[in-house]
C-alpha positions in Angstrom: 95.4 91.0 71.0 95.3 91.9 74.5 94.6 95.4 75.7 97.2 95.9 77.8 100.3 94.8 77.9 102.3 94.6 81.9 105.9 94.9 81.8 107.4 93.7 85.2 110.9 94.1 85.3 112.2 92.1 88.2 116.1 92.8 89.8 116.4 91.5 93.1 113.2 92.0 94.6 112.2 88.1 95.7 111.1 89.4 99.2 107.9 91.7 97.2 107.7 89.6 94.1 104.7 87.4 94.9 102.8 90.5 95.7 103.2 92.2 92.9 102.1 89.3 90.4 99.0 88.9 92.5 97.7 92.3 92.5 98.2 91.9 88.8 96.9 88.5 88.3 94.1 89.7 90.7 92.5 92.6 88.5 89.1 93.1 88.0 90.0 93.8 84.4 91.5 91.0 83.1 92.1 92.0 79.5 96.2 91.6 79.8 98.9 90.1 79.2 102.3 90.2 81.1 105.8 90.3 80.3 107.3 89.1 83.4 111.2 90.0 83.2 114.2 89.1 85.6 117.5 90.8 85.0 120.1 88.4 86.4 118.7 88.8 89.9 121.2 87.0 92.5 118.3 86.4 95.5 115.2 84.1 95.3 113.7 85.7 92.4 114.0 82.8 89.5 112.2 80.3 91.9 109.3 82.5 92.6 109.0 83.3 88.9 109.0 79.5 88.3 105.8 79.1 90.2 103.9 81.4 87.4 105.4 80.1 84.3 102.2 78.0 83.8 100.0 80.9 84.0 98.9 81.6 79.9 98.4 85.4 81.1 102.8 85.5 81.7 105.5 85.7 79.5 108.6 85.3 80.8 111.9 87.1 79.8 115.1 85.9 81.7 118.6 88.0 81.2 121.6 85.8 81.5 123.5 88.5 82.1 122.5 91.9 84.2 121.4 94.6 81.5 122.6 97.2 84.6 119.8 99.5 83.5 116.1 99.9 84.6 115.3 101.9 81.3 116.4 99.3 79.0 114.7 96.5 80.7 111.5 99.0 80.4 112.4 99.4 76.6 112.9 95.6 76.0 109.7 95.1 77.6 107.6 97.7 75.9 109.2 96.3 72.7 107.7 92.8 73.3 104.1 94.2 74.3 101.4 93.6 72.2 98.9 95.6 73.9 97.4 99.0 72.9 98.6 100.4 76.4 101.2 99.6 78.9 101.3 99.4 82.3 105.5 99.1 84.0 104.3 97.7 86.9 107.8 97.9 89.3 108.4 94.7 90.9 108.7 96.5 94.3 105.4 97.8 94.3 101.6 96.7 94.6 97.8 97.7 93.3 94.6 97.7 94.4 92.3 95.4 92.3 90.9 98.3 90.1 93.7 99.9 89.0 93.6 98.7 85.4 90.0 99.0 85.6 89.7 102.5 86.3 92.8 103.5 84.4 92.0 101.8 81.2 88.6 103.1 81.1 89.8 107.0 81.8 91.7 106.4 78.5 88.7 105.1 76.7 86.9 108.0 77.7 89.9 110.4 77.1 91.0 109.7 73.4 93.1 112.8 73.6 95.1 111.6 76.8 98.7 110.1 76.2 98.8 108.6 79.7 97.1 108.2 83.1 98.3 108.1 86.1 96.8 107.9 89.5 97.3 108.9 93.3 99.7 106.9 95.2 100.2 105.1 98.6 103.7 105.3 100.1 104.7 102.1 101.8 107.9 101.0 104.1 109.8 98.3 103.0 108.3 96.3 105.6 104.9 97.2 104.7 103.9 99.6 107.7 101.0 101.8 107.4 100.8 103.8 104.5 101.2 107.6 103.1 100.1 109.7 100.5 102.9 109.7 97.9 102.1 113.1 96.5 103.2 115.7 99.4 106.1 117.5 97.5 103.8 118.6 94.9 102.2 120.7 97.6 104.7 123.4 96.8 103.3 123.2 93.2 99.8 123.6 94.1 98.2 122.2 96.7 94.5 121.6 95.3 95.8 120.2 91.4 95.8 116.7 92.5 92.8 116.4 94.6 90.5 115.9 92.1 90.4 113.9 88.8 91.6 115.9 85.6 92.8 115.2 81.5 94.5 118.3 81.0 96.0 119.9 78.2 100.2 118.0 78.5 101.9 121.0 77.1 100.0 123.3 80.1 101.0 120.2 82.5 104.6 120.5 81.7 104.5 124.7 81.5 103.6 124.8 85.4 104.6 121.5 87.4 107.0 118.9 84.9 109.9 121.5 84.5 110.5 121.6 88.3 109.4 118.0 89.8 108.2 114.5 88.0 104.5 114.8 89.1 104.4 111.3 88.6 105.5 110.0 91.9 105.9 106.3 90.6 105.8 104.8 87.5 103.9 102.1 88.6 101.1 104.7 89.0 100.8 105.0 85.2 99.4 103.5 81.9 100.5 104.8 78.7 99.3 104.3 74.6 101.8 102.6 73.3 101.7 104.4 70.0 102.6 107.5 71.4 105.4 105.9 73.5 107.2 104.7 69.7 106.2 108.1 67.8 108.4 109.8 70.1 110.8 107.5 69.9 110.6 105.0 73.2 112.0 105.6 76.9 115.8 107.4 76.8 117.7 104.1 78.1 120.7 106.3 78.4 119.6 107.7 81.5 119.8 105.8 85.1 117.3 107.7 87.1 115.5 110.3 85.2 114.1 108.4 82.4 110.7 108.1 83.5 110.4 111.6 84.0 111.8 112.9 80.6 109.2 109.8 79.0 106.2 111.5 80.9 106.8 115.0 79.7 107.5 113.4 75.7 104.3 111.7 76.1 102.7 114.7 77.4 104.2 116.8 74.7 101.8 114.6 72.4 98.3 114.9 73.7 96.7 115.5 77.1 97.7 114.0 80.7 94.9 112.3 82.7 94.7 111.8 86.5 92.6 109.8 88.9 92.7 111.6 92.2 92.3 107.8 93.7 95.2 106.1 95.4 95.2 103.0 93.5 99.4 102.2 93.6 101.0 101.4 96.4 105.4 102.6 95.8 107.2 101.3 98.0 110.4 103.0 99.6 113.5 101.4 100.5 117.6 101.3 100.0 118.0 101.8 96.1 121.5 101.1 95.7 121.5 103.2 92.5 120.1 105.9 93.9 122.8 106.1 96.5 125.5 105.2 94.8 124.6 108.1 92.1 124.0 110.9 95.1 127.8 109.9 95.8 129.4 110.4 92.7 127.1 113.2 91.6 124.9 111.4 88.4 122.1 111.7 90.3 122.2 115.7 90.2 124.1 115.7 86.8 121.0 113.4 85.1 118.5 116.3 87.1 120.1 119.1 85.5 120.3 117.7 82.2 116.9 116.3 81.9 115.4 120.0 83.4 117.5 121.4 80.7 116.0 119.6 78.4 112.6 120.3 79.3 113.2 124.1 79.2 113.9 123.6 75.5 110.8 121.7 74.9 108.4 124.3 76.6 108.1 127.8 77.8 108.0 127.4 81.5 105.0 129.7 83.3 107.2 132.6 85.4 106.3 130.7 89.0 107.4 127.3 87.4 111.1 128.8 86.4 111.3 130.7 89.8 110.9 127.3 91.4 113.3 124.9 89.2 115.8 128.1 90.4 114.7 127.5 93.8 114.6 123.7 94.2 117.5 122.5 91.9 120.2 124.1 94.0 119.3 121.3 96.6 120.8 118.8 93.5 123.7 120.8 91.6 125.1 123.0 94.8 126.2 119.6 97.0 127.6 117.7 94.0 129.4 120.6 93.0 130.9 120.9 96.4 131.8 117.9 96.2 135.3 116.2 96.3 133.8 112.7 95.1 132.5 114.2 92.3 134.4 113.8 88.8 135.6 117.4 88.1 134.5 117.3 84.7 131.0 116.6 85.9 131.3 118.5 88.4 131.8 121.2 86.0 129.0 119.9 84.0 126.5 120.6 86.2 127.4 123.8 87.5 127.3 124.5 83.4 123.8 123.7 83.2 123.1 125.8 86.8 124.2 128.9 85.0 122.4 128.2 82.2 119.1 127.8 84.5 120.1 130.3 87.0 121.8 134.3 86.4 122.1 133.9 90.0 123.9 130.2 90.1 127.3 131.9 91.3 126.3 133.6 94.4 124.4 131.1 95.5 127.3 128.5 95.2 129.9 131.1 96.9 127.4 131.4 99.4 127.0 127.8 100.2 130.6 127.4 100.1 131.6 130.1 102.6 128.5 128.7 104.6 130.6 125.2 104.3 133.6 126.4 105.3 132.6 128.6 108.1 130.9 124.9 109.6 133.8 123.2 109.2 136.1 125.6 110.9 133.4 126.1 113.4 133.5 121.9 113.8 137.3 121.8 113.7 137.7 124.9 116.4 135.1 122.9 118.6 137.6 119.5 118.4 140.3 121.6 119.1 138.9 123.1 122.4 137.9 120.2 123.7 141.2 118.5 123.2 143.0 121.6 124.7 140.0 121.5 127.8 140.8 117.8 128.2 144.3 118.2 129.1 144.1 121.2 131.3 141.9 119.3 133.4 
């Protein structure tokens, strides 16, 4: 059996495929297999996988039909994998040539640690001249992640998980995949927070290791999900929820819950505002707000007298110029 098993769940990326197979292919640990998935992609993706189907390392997993679902690619995968750990290696992104090296060996050393995950490099779509990943965690603590640590996972999610996924990317990470089924897989009901709610179950289970190392490389670009769930408000509804959730499964330290109060108005108060927004979850998530936040109301009157005054403000500007245009 092979040590670890690399789920790479293809939609659409043709343009970054080859990179990412060869910065897997290319490890200097080579103990792996990989499940090379496609999920109905409509660019160049099929030929590229073609060239690797004689490679004994891949296995490849072709959807005739789009799944419409990262998290259930990521649970079909896992499902597949033989290996004693797993690596979801995003087709979109890349790694340096010891990445499994130095993350497998941190969990050989670690027994106790669910997962690992390691500094990352934030790359353009086009490739230009990287960035640390990691700067909104600064608010968090601006030392934590500048040094390797295998802390305690409960402590991990206490003080930084209930406010922000310190896992930038989930490329960035390897995981035991016992753990992963004793607490019952990745919740494929969510679009864009099930990585985050996996990370705090796994930490839940054991201890959380970290390589201080950039060895990933994410890159950012146009997610149409992303976008299109900003719009009609999922994005913020799934944020709520899943922080929600979280609450329930720890005791958040005071400066944690002072800043999921802080920082999740920036999700909830917009989507509430607004008129694309179902009104049931738009409801919803202003549910969950007061149920984070005694002070949820004022801040939402606030931001919507703040609204209104700007609009009036830009609608009184239009009018004046109109009326200044035909005086003159």
């Amino acid at each position: 059996m092979p040590k670890v098993s690399v789920i790479i769940p293809n939609y659409n990326h043709a343009s970054y495929l080859r990179q990412r197979l060869d910065t897997v292919l290319g490890q200097t640990f080579q103990d792996f297999e990989v499940i090379l998935m496609d999920d109905y992609s409509t660019d160049d993706s099929r030929p590229i996988i073609s060239e690797y189907a004689n490679d004994p390392r891949i296995r490849i997993e072709l959807n005739e039909k789009n799944s419409g679902s990262t998290f259930k690619q990521w649970k079909k995968g896992i499902a597949l994998a033989q290996g004693e750990y797993v690596w979801i290696a995003e087709s979109d992104d890349y790694s340096d040539r010891g990445f499994l090296e130095k993350l497998v060996a941190t969990l050989e050393r670690e027994p106790r640690a669910s997962f690992v995950y390691c500094r990352s490099w934030l790359i353009s779509a086009s490739g230009q001249p990287p960035r640390l990943a990691d700067g909104y965690l600064a608010d968090l603590d601006p030392q934590h992640w500048n040094a390797d640590f295998c802390n305690d996972g409960r402590e991990e999610c206490r003080h930084f998980f209930v406010s922000h996924n310190s896992v930038p990317n989930a490329s960035s990470a390897v995981f035991r995949k016992s753990i992963y089924e004793r607490v019952g897989g990745v919740d494929d009901g969510l679009s864009v927070c099930g990585d985050w709610k996996l990370w705090v179950c796994l930490a839940c289970e054991g201890q959380v290791a970290y390589v201080a190392e950039p060895l990933n490389y994410y890159r950012e670009h146009d997610a149409t999900v992303r976008v299109s769930g900003e719009r009609s408000g999922l994005i913020a509804a799934e944020h709520m929820a899943t922080v929600r959730w979280m609450l329930r499964q720890v005791t958040p330290s005071k400066a944690a819950l002072e800043k999921v109060r802080r920082t999740t108005p920036s999700y909830w108060i917009p989507a509430v505002l607004s008129r694309h927004v179902p009104p049931r979850r738009r409801w919803a998530i202003f549910h969950d707000a007061l149920a984070l936040d005694p002070r949820a109301l004022q801040r939402l009157i606030r931001s919507g007298l703040a609204a209104i005054r700007f609009k009036l403000a830009l609608e009184f500007r239009h009018l004046r110029q109109r009326f200044e245009g035909r005086a003159s």
